[in-house]
MMTF fields as JSON, N, C-alpha, C and O atoms, coordinates in Angstrom:
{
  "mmtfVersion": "1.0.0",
  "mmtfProducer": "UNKNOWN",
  "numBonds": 411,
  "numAtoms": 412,
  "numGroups": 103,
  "numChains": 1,
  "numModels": 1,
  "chainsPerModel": [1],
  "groupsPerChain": [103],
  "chainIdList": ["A"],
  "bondAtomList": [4, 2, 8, 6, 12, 10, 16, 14, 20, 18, 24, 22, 28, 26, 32, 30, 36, 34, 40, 38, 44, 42, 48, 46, 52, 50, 56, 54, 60, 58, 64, 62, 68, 66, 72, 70, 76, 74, 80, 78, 84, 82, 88, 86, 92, 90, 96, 94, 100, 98, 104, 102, 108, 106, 112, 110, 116, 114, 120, 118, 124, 122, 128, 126, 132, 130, 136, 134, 140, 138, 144, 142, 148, 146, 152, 150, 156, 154, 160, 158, 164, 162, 168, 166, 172, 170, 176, 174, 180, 178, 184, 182, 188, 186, 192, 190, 196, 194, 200, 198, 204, 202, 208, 206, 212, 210, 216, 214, 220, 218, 224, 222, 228, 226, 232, 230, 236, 234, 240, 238, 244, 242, 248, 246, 252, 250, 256, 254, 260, 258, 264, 262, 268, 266, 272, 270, 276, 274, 280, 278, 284, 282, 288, 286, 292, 290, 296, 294, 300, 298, 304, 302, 308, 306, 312, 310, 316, 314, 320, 318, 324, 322, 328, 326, 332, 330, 336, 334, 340, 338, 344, 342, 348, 346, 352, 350, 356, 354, 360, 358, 364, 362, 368, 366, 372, 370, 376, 374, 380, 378, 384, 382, 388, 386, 392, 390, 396, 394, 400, 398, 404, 402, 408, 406],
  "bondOrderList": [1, 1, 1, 1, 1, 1, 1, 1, 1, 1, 1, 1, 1, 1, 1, 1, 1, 1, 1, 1, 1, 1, 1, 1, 1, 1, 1, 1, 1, 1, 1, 1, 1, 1, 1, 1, 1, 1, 1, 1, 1, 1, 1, 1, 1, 1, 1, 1, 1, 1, 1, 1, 1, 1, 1, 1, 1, 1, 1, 1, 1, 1, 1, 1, 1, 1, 1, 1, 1, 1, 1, 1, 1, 1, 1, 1, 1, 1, 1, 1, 1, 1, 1, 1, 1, 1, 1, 1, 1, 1, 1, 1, 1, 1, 1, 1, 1, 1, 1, 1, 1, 1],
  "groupList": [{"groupName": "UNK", "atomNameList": ["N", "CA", "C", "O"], "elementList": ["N", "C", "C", "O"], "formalChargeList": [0, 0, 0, 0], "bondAtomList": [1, 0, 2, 1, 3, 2], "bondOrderList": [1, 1, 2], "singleLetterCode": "X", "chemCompType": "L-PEPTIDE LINKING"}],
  "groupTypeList": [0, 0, 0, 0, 0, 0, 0, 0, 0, 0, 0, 0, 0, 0, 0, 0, 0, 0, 0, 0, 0, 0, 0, 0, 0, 0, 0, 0, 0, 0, 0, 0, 0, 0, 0, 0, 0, 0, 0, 0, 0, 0, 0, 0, 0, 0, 0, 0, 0, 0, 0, 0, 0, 0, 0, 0, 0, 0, 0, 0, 0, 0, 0, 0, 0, 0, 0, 0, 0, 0, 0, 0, 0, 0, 0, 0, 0, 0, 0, 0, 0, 0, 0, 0, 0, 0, 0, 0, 0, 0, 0, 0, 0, 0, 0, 0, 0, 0, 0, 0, 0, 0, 0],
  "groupIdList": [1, 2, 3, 4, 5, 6, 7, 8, 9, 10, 11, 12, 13, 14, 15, 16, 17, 18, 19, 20, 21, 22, 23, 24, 25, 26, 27, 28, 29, 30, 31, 32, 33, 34, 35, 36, 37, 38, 39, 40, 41, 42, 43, 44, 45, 46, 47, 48, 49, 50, 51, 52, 53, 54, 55, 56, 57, 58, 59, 60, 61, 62, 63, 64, 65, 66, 67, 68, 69, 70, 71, 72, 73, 74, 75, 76, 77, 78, 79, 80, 81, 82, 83, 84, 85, 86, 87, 88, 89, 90, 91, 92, 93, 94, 95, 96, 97, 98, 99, 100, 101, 102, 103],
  "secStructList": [7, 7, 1, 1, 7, 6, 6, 2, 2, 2, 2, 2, 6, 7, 6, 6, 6, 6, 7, 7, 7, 3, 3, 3, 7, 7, 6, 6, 1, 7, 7, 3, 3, 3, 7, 3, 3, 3, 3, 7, 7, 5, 7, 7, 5, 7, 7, 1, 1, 1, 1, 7, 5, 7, 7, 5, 7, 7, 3, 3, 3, 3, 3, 1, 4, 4, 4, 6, 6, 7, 7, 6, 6, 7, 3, 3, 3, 7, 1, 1, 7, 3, 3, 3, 3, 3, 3, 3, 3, 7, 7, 1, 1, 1, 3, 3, 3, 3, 3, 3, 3, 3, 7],
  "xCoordList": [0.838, 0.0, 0.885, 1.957, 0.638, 1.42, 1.131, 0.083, 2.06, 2.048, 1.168, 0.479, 1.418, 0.876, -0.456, -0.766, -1.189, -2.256, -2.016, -0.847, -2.892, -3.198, -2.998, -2.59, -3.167, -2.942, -1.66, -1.047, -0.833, 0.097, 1.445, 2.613, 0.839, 1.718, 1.56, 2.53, 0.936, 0.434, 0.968, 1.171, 1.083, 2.26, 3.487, 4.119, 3.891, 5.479, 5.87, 6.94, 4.523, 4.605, 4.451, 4.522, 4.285, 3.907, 4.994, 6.163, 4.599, 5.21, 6.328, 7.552, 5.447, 6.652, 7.356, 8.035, 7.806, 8.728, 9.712, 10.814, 9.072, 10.243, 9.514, 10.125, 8.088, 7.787, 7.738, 7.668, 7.779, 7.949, 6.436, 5.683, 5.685, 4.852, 5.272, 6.062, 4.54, 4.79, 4.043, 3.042, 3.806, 2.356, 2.9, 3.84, 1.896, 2.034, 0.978, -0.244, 1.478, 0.656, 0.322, 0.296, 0.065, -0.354, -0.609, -1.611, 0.155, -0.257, -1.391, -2.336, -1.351, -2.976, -4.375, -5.453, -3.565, -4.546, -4.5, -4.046, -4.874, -4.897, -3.657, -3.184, -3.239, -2.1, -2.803, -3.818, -2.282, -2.671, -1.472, -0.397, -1.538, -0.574, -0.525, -1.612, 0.441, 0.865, 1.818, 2.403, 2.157, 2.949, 3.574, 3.032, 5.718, 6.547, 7.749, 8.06, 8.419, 9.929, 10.695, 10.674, 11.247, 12.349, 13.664, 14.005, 14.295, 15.795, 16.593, 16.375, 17.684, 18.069, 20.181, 21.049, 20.124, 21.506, 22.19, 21.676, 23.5, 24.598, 25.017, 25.801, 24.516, 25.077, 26.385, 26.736, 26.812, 27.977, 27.212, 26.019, 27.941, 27.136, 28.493, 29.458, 28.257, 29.225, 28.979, 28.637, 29.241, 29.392, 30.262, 30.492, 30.706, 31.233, 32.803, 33.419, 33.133, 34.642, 35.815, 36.832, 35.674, 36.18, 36.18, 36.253, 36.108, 35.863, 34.265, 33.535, 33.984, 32.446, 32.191, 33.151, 31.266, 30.509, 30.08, 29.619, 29.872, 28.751, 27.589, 27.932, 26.214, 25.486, 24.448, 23.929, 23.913, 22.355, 21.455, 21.503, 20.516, 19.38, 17.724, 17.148, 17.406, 16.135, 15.043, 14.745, 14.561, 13.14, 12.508, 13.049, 11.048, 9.941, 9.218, 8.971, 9.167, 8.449, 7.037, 6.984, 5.998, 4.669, 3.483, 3.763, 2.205, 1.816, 0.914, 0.311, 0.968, 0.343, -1.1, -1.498, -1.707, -3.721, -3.335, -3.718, -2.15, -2.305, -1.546, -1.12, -1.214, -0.349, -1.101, -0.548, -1.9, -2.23, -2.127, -1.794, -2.479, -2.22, -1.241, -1.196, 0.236, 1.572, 1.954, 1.632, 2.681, 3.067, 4.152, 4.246, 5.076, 6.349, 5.91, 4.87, 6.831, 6.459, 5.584, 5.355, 4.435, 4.328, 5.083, 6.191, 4.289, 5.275, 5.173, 4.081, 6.503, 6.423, 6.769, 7.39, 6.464, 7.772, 7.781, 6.859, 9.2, 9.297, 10.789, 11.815, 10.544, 11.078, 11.005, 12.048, 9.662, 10.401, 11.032, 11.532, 10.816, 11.905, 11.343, 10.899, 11.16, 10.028, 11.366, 12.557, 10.242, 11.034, 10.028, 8.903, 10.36, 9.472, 9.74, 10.754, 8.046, 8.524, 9.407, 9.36, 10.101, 11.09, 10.616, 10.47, 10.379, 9.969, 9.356, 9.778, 8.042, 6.845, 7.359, 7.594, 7.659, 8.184, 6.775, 6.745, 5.649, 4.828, 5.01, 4.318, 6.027, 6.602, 5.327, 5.75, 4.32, 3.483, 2.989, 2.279, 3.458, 2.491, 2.197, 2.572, 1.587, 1.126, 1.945, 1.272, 2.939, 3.943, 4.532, 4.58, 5.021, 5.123, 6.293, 6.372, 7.389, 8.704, 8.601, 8.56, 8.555, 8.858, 10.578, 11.168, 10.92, 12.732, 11.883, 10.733, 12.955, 12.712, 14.131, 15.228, 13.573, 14.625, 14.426, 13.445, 15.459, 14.957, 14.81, 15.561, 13.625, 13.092, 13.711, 13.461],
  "yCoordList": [-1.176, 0.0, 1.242, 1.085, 2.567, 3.038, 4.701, 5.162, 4.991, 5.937, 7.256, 7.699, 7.958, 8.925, 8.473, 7.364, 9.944, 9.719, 9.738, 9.782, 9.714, 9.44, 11.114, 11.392, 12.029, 13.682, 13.934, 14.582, 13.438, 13.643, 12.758, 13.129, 11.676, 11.378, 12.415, 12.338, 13.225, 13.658, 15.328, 16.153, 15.458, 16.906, 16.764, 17.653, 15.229, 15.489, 15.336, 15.668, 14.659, 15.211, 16.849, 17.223, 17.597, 18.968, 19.379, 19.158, 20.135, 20.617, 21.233, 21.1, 21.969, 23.454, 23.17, 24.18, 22.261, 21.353, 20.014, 19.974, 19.243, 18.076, 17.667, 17.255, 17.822, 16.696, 17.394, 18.622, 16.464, 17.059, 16.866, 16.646, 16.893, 16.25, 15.859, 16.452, 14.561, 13.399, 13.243, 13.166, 13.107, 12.235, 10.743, 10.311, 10.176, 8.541, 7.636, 7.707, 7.002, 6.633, 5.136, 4.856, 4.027, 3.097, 2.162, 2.472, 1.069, 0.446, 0.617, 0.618, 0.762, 0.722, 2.14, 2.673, 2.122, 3.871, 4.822, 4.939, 5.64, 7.118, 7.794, 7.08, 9.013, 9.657, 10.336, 10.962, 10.276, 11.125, 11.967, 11.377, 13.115, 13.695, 13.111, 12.908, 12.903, 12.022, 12.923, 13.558, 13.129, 13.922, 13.02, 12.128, 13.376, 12.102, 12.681, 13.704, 11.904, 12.781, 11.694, 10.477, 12.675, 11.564, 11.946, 13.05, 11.066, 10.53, 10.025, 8.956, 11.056, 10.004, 9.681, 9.953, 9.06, 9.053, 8.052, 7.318, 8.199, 7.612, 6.447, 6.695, 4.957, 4.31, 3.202, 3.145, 2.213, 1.504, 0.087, -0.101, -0.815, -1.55, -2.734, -2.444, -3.882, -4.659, -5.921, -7.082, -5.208, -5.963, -7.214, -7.852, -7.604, -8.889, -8.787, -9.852, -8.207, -7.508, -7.067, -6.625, -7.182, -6.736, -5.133, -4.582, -4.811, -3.153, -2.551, -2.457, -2.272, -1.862, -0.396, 0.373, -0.11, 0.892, 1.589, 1.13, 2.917, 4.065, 3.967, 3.364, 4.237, 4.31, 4.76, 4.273, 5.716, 6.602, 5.435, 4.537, 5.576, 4.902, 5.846, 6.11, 6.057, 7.05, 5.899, 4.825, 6.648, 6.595, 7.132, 7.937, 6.843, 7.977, 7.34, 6.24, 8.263, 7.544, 8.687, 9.909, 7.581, 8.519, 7.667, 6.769, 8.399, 7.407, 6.125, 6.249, 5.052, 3.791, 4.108, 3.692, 4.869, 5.231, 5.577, 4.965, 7.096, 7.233, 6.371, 7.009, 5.581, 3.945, 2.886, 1.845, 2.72, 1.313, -0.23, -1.361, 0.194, -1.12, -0.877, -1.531, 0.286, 0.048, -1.472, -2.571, -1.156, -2.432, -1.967, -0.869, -3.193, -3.011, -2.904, -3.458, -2.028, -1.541, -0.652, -0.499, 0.654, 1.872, 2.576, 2.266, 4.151, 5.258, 6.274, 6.655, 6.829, 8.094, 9.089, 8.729, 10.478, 11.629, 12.459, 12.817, 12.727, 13.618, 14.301, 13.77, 15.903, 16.969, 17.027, 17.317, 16.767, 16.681, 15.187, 15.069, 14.425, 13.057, 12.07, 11.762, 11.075, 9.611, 8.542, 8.355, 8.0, 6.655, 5.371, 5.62, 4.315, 2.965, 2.494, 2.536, 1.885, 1.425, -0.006, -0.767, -0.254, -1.379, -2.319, -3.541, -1.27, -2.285, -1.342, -0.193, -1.961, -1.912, -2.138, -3.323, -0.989, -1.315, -1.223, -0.021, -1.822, -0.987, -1.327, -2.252, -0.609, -0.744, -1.34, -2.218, -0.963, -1.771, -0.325, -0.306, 0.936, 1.941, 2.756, 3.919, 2.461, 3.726, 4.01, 4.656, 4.008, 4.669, 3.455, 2.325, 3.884, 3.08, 3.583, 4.809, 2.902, 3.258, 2.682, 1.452, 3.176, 2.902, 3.07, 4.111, 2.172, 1.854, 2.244, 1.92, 3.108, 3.401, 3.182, 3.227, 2.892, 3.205, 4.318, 4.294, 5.194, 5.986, 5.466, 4.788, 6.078, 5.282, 6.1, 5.705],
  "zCoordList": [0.0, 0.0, 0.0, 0.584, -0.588, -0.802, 0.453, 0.905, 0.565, 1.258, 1.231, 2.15, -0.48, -0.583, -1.527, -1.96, -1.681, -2.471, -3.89, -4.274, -4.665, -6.041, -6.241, -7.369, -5.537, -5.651, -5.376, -6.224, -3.975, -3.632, -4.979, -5.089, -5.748, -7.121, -8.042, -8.796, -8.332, -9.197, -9.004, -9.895, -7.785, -7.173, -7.794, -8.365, -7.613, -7.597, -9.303, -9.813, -10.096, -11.572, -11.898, -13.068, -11.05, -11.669, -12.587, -12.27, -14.033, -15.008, -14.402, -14.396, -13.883, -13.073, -12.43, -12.249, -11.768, -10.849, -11.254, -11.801, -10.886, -11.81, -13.132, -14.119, -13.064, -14.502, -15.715, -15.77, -16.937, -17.814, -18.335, -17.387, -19.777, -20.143, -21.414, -22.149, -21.661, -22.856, -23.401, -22.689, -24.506, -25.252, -25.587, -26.255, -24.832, -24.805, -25.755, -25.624, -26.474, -27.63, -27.275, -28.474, -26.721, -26.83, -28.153, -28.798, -28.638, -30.191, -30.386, -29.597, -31.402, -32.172, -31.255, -31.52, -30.392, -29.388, -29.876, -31.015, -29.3, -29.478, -28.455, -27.572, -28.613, -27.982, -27.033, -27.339, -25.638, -24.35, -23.77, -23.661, -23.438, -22.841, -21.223, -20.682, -20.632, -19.522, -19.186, -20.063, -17.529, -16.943, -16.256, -15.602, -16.475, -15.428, -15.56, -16.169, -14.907, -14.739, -15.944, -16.132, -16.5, -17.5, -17.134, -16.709, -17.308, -16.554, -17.777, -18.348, -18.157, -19.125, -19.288, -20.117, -18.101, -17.289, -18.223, -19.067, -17.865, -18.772, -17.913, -16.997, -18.119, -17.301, -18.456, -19.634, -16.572, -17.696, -18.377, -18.144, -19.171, -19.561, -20.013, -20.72, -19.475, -19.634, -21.294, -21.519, -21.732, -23.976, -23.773, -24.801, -22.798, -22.728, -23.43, -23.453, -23.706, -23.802, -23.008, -23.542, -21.808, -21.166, -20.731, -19.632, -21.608, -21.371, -21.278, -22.265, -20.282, -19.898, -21.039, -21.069, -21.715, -22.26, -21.747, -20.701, -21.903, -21.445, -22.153, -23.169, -22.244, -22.662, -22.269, -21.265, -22.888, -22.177, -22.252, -23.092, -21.137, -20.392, -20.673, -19.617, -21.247, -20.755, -20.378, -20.9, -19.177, -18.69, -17.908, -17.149, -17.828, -18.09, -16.189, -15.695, -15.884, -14.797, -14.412, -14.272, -14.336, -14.437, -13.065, -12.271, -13.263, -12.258, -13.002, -14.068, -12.292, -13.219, -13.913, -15.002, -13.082, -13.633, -14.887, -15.883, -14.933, -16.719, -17.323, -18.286, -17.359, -18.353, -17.904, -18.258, -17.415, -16.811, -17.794, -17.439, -18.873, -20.225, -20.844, -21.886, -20.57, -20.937, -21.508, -21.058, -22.551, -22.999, -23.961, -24.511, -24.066, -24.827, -26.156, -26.513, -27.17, -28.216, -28.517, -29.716, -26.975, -27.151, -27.692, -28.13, -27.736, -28.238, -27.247, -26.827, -26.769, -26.162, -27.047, -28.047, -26.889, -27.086, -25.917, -25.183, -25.892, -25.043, -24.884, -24.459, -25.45, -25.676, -26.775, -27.361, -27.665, -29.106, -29.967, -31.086, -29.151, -28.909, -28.767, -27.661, -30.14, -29.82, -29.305, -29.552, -28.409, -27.891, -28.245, -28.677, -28.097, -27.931, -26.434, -25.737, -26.133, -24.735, -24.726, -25.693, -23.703, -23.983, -22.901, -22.92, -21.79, -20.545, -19.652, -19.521, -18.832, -18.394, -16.92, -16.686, -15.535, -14.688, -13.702, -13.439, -13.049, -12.174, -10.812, -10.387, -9.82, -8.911, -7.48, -6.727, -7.318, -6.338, -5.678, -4.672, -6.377, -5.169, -6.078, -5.924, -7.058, -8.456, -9.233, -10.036, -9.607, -10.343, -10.999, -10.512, -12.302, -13.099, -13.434, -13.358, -13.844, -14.916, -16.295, -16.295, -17.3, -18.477, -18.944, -19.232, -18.917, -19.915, -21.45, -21.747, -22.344, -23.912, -24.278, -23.722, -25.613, -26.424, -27.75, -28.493, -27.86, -28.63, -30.437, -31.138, -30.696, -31.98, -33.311, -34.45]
}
């Protein structure tokens, strides 16, 4: 059960503060604008080479009500910027992470 409310998720999306807004397209749906923080950090990544990679990570984290039928192979954009969803994270207290890759 999760701590805050369905209002108190929905604060810490505010535009004006951390979230950004996205239009999230669902296969075969229609596009909804969706508010979440996107993250799009440089992590390492081990290619089996011995030498680990850098590589940007983006993802979108929003609350689960607006994604609830997320599924791999959506569409986001955001900044201008389409991604595909890659992976469907819904952590157990409303909030959902979407992993993309940019399309």
């Amino acid at each position: 059960m999760a701590v805050e409310t369905a209002a108190d998720r929905a604060y810490m999306l505010n535009i004006g503060d951390w979230g950004v807004a996205a239009t999230y397209t669902p296969s075969g749906g229609s596009p909804a604008t969706v508010n979440g923080i996107f993250d799009n950090d440089i992590v390492e990544v081990d290619a089996g080479g011995g030498v680990p990679m850098a590589v940007r990570q983006p993802r979108f984290v929003c609350r689960e009500a607006d994604i609830s039928s997320a599924a791999d192979g959506d569409a986001i954009t955001i900044n201008s910027v389409n991604y595909t969803v890659r992976v469907v994270d819904h952590d157990g207290t409303g909030m959902t992470t979407l992993v993309l890759e940019r399309a």
